[in-house]
N, CA, C and O atoms as CSV, one atom per row, in Angstrom:
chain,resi,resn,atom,element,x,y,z
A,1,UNK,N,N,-0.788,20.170,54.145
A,1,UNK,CA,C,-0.389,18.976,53.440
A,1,UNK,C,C,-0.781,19.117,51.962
A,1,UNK,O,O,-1.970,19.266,51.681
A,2,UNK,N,N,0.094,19.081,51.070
A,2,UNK,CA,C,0.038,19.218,49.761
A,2,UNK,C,C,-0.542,17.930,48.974
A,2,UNK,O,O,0.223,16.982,48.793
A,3,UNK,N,N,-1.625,17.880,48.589
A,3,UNK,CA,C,-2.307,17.114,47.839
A,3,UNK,C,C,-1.756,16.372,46.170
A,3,UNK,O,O,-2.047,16.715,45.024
A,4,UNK,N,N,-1.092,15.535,46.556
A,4,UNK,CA,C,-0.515,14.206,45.359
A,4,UNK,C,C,-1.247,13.609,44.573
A,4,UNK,O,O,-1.566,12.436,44.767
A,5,UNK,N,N,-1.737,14.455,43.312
A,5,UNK,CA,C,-2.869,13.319,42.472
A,5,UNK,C,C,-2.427,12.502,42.168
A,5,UNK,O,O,-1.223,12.352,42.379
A,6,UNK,N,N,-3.155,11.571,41.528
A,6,UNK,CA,C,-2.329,10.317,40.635
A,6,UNK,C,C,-2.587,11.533,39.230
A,6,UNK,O,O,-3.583,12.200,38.952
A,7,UNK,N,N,-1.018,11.435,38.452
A,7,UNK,CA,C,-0.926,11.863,37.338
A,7,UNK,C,C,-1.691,11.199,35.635
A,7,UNK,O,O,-1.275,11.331,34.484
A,8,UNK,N,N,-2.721,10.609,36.094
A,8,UNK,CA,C,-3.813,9.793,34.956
A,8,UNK,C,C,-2.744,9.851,33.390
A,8,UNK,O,O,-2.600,8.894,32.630
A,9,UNK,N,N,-2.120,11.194,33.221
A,9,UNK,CA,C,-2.151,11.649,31.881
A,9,UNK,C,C,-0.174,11.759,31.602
A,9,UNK,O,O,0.559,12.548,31.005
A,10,UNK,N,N,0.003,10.701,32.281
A,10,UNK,CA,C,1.507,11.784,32.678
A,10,UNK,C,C,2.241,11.014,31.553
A,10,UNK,O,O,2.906,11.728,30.803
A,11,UNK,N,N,2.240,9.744,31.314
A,11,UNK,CA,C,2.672,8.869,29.750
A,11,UNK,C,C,1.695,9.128,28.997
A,11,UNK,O,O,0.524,9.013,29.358
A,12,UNK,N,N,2.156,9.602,27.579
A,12,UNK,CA,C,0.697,9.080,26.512
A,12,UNK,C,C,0.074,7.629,26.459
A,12,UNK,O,O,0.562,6.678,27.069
A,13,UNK,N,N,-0.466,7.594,26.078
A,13,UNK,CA,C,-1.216,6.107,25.869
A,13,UNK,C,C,-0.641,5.775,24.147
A,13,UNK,O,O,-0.562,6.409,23.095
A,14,UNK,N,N,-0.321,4.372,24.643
A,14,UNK,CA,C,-0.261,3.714,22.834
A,14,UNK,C,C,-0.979,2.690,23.174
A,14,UNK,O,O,-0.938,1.972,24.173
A,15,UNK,N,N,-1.654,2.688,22.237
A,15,UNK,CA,C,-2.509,1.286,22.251
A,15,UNK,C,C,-1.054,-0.048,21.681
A,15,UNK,O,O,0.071,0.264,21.291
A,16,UNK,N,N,-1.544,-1.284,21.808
A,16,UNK,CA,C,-0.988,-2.265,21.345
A,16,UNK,C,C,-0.447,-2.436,20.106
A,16,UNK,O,O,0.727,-2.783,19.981
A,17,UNK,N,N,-1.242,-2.212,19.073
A,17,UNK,CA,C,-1.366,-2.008,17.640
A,17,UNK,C,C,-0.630,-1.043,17.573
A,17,UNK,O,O,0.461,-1.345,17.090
A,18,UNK,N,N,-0.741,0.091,17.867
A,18,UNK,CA,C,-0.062,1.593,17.565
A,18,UNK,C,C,1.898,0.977,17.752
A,18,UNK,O,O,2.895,1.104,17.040
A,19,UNK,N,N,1.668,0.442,18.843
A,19,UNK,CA,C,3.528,-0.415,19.584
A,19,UNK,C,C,3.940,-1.585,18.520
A,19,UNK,O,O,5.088,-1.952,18.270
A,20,UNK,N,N,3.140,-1.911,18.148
A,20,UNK,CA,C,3.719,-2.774,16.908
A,20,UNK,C,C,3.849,-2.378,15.398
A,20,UNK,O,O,4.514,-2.942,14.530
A,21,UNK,N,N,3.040,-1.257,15.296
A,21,UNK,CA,C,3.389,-0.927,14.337
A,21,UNK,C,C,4.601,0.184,14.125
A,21,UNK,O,O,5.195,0.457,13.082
A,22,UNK,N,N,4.800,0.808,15.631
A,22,UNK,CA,C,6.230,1.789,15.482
A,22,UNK,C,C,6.910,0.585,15.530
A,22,UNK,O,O,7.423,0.398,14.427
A,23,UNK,N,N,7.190,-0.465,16.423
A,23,UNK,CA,C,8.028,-1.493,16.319
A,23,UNK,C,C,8.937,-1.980,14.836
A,23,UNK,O,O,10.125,-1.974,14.511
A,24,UNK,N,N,7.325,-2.486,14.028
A,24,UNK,CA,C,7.620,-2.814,12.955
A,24,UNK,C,C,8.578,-1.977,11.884
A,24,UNK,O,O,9.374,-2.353,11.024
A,25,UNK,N,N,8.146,-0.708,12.319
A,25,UNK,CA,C,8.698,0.579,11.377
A,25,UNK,C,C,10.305,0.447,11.840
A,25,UNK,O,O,11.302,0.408,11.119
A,26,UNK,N,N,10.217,0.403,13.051
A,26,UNK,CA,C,11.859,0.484,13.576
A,26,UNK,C,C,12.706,-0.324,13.045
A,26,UNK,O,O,13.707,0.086,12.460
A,27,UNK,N,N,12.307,-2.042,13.231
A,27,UNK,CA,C,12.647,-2.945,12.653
A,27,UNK,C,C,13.548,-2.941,11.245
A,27,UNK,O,O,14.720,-3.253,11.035
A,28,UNK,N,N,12.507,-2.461,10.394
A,28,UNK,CA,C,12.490,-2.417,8.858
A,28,UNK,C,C,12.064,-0.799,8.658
A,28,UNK,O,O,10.938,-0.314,8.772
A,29,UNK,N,N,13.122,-0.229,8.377
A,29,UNK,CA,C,12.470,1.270,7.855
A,29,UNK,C,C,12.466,1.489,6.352
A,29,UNK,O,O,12.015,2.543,5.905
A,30,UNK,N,N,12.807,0.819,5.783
A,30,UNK,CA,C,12.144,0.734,4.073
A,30,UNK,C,C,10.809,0.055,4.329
A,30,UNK,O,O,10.287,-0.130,3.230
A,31,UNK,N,N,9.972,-0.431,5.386
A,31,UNK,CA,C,8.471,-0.912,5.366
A,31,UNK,C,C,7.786,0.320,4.677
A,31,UNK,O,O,7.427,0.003,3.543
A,32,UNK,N,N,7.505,1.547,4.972
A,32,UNK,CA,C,6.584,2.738,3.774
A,32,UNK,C,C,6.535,2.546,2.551
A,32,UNK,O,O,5.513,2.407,1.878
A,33,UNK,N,N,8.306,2.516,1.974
A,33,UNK,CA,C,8.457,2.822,1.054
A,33,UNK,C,C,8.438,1.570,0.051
A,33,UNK,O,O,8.566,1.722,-1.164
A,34,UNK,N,N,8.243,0.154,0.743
A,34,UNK,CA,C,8.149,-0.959,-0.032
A,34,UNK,C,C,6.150,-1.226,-0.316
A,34,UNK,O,O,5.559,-1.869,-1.182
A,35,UNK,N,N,5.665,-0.451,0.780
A,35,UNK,CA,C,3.850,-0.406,0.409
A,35,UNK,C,C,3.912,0.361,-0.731
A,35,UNK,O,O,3.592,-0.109,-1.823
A,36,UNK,N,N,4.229,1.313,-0.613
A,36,UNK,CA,C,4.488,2.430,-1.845
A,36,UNK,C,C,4.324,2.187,-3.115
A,36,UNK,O,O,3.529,2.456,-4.015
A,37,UNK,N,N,5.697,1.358,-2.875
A,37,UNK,CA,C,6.049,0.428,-4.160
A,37,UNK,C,C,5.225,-0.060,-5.172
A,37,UNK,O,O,5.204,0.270,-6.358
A,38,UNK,N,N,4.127,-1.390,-4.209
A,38,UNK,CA,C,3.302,-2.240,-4.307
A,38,UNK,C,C,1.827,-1.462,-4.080
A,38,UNK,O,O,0.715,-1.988,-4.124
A,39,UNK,N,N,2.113,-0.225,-3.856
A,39,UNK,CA,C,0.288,-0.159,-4.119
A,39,UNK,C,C,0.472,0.490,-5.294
A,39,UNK,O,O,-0.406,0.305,-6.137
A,40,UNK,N,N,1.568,1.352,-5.639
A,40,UNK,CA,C,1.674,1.889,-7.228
A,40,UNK,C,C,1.422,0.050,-8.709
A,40,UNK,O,O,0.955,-0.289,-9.796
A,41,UNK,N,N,1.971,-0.294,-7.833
A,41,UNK,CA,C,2.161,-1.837,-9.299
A,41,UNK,C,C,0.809,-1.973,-9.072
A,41,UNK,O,O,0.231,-1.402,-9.996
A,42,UNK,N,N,-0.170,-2.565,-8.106
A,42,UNK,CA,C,-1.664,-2.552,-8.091
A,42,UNK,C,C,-2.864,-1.622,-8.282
A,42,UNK,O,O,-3.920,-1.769,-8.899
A,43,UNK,N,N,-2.432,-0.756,-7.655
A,43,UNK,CA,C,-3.756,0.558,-7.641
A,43,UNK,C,C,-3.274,1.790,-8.675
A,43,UNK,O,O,-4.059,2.244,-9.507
A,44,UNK,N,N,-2.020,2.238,-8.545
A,44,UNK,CA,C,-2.347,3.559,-9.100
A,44,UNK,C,C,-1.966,3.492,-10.598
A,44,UNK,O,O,-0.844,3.757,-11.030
A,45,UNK,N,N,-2.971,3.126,-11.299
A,45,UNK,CA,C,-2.712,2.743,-12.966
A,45,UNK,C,C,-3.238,4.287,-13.953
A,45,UNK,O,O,-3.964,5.107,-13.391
A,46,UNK,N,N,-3.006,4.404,-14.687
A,46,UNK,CA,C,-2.924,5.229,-15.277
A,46,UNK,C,C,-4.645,5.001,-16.208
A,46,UNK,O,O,-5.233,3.976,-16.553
A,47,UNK,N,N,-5.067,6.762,-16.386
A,47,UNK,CA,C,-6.421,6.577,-16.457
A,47,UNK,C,C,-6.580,6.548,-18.162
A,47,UNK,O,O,-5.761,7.253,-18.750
A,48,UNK,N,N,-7.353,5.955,-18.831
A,48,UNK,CA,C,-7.668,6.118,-20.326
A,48,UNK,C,C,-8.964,6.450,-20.107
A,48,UNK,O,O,-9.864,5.793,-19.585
A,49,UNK,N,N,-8.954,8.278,-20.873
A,49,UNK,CA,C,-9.947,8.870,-20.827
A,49,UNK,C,C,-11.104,8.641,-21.966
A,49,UNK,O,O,-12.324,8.786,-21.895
A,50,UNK,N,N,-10.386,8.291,-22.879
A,50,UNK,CA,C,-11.517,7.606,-24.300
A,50,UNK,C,C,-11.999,6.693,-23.649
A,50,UNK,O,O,-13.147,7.114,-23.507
A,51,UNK,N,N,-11.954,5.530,-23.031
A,51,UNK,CA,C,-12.354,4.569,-22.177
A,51,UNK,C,C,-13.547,5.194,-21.292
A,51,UNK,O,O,-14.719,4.900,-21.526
A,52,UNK,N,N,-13.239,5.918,-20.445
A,52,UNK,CA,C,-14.337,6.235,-19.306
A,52,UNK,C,C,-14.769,7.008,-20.041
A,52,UNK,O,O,-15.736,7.306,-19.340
A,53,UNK,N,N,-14.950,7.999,-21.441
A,53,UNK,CA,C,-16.150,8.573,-22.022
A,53,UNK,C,C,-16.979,7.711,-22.847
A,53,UNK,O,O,-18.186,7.949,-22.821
A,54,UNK,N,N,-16.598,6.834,-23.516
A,54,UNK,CA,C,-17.192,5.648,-23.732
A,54,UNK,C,C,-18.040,4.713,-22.945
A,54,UNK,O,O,-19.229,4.535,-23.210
A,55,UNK,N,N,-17.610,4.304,-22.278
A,55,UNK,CA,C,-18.334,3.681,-20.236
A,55,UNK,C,C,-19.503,4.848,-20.061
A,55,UNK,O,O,-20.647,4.395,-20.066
A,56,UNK,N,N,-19.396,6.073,-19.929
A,56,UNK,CA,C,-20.042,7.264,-20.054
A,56,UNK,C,C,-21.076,7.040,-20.453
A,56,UNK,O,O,-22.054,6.686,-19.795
A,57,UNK,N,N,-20.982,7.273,-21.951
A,57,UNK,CA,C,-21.801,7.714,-23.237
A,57,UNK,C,C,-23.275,6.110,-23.057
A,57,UNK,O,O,-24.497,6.195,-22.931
A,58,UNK,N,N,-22.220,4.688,-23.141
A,58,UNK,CA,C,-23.034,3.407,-23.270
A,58,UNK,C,C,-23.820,2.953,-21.835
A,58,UNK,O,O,-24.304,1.847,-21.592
A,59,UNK,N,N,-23.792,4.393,-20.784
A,59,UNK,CA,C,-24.704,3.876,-19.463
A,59,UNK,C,C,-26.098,4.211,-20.191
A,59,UNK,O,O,-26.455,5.027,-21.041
A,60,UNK,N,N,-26.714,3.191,-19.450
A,60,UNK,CA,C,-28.483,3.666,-19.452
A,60,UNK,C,C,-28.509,3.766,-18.207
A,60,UNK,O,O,-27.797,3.276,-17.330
A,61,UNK,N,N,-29.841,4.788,-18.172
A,61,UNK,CA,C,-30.317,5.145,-16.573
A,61,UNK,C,C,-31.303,4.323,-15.799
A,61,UNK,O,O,-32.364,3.810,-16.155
A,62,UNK,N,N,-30.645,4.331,-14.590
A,62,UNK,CA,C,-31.594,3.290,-14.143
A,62,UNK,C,C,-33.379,4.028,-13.979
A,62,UNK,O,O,-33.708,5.185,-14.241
A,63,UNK,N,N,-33.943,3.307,-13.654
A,63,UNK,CA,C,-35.765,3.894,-13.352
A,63,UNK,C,C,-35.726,3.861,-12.180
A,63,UNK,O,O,-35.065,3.092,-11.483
A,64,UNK,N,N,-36.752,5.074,-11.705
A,64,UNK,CA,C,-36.878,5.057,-10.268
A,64,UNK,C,C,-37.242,3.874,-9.334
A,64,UNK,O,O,-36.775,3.816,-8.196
A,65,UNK,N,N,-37.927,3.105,-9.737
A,65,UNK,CA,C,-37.761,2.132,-8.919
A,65,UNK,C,C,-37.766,0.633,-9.859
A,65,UNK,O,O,-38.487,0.333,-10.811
A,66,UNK,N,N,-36.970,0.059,-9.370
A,66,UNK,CA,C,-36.105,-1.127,-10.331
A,66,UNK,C,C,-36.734,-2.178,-10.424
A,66,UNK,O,O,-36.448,-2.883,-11.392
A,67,UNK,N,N,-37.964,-2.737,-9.326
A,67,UNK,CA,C,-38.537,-3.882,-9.887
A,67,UNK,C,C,-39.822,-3.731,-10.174
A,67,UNK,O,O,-40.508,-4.747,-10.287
A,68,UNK,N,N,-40.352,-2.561,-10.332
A,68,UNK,CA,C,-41.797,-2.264,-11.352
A,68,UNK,C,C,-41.547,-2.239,-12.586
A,68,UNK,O,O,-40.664,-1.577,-13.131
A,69,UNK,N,N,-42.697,-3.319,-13.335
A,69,UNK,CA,C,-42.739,-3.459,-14.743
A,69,UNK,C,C,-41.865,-4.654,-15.123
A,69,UNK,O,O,-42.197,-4.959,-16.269
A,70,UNK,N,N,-41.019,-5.371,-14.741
A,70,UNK,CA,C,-40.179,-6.656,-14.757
A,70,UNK,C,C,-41.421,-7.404,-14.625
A,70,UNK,O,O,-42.401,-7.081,-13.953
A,71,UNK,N,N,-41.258,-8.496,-15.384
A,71,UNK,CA,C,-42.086,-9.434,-15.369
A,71,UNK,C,C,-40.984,-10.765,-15.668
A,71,UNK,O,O,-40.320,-10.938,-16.690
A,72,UNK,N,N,-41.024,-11.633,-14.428
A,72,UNK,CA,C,-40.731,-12.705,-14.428
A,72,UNK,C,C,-41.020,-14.102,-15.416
A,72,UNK,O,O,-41.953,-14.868,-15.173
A,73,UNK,N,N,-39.969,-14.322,-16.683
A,73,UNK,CA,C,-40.217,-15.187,-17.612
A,73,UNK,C,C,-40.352,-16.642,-17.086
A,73,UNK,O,O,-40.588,-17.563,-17.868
């Protein structure tokens, strides 16, 4: 008699989240390319390097430990 496992592995698993988000993609397939869009107008701004050597130059360093020598006015 030939032994019938249960196949545990035989569908992949998608979680819930994972099904809504191919869903969503299916739905609307310009969804990537409209994040894209909108994280370029918010996040990816263009860097001014005179700026961050300046920011640079006007840090002071902090002291090893930050509340010795403070004296409370």
């Amino acid at each position: 008699m030939p032994l019938t496992a249960m196949p545990l592995f035989w569908k992949p698993y998608q979680s819930d989240a994972t099904q809504f988000i191919n869903d969503l993609k299916a739905k609307k397939p310009t969804l990537e390319a409209e994040q894209r869009t909108g994280r370029g107008l918010l996040w990816d701004r263009p860097q001014d390097a005179e700026a961050a050597a300046a920011f640079k130059a006007g840090r002071v360093a902090q002291s090893a430990y930050v509340y010795f020598g403070t004296k409370a006015k």
